[in-house]
N, C-alpha and C positions, 0 to 999 in steps of 0.2 A: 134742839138737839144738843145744842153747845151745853146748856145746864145741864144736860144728865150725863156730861162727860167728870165730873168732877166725883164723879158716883165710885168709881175704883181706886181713886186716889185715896178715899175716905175708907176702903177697905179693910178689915184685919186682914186677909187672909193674902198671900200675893197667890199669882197666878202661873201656873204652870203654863208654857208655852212652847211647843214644836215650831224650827225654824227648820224648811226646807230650803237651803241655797247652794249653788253647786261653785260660787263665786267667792274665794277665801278673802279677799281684800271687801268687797262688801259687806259679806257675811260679819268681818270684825268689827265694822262702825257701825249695822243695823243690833247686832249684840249687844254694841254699850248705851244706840237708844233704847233698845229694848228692857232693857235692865234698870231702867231708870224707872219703868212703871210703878215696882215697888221694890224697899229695900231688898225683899227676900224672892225676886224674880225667879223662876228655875228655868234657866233655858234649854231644852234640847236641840241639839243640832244635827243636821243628816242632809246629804247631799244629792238624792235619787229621791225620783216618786217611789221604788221598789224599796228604799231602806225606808220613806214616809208610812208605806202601808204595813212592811215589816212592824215597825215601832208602835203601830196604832193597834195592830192585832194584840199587843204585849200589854202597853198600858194605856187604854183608853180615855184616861182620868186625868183629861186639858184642860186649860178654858180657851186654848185659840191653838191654832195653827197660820204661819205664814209659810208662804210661798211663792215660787216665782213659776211665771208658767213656762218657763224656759229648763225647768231642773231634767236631767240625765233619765232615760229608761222609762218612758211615759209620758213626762211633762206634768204639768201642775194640775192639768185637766182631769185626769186618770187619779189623781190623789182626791182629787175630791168628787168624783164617780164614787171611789171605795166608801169614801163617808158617805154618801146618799145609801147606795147600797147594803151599807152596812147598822144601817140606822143609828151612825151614831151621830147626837147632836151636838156635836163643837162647832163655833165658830168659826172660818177659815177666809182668811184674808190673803188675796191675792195680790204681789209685789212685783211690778214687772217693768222695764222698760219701754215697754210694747205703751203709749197711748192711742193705738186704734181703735175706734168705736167697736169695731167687730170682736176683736179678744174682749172688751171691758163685756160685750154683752152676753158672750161664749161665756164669761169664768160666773155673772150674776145668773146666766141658765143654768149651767151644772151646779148650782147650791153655793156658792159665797156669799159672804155675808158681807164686804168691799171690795174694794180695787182702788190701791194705791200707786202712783208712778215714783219709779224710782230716780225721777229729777227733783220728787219734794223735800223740801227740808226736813231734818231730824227730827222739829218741833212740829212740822205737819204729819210725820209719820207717826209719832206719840200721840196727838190729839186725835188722828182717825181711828187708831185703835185701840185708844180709851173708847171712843164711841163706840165701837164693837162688843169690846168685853162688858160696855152697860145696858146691852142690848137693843144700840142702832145700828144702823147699816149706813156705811160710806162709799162714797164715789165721789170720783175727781171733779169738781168745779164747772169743767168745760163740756164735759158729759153729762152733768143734769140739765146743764141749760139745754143741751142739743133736746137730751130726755121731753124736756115742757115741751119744746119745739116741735114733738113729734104731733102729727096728728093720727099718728094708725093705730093709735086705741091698743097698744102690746102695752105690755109690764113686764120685764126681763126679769123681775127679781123671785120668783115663784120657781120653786126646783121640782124634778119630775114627781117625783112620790109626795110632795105638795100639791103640784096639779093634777095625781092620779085620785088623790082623799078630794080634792073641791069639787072633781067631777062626781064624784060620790055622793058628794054635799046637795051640788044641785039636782040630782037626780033624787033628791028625797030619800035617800038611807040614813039612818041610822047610824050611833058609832059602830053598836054591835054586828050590823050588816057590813058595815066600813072593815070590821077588823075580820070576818071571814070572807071576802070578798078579796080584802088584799093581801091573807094571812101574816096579819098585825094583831099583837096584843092592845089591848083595850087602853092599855098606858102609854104606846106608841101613839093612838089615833088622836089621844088627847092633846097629845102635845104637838104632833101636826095641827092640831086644828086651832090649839093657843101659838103656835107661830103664825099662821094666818090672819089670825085675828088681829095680830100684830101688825103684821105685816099691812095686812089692808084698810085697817084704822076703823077697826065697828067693835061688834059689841055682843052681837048674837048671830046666829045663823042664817035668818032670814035678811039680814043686813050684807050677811057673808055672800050668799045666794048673789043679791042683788050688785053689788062691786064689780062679781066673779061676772056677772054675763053682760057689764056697760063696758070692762076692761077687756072683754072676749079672751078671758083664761078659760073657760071649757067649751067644747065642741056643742 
């Protein structure tokens, strides 16, 4: 994971980022790590989940979102509901105080793509979401280990409309049936189904199949 964090450093393009924090003294130290991603970083800042979804309805053209599950008029939960909901696929990384197993595994259910604690350093917050923006997924140290440690056969990282398309997957549909089944366009279902593939480390569908019912992600 470490080598493909060097992937956006090498970027032309900097990356547009939504920062939700309702914290003005944090907000201005995670700004100037945040800005260090690339010269030409664009920050947005907004202090509610209500001004987050606000902002997302207007320009939906990010490559991340941060947040804390702690922000004003919903919480961080609710901002990224809207993104499930709304099929749009940006990455959103959740910023929280909070290290309880239970938030980390609430924010990887409703669709995140990390969870960082806000006791890491500035240089761990930059390397987790380089990870992100090069298309890994982060969590905090002490929570992968518990993760290995499990033995109930869960995987928290699979968001609802992920796991509503794998249910589809194993029941032997089609994209085409997938996409009238869920009323998804044909371009929607594909790229759920290349994040899964991601996600669950194969290759084709019958590989997909097989992950989805040893991890017991569908009924």
């Amino acid at each position: 994971m470490l080598a493909s964090s060097h992937l956006i450093a090498e970027s032309v393009r900097a990356p547009r980022v939504l920062v939700v924090e309702d914290h003005p003294i944090y907000l201005e130290g995670l700004s100037i790590t945040l800005a260090s991603l690339h010269p030409d970083t664009e920050l947005v800042c907004v202090s509610s989940a209500t001004a987050a979804q606000d902002y997302l309805a207007r320009d939906p053209h990010l490559d991340l979102v941060v947040l804390d599950l702690g922000i004003p008029e919903g919480g961080g939960l609710s901002v990224l509901q809207y993104l499930n909901e709304q099929n749009l696929f940006i990455p959103a990384v959740v910023l929280s105080a909070s290290e309880e197993h239970g938030d980390i595994q609430r924010s990887m259910n409703a669709g995140a793509s990390g969870f960082i604690c806000k006791s890491s350093s500035s240089q761990e917050i930059l390397a987790a979401v380089r990870l992100v923006l090069s298309g890994e997924r982060t969590l905090p140290s002490f929570y992968q280990e518990h993760d290995k440690s499990d033995s109930s056969g869960s995987f928290p990282l699979v968001t609802p409309r992920q796991k509503e398309v794998l249910q589809l997957v194993c029941e032997g549909l089609p994209n085409k049936r997938i996409c009238l089944q869920l009323g998804l366009s044909e371009h929607t279902v594909k790229t759920h189904m290349k994040a899964l593939f991601a996600l669950l480390k194969v290759h084709n569908r019958t590989e997909c199949m097989r992950v989805a019912l040893e991890w017991r992600l569908v009924d």
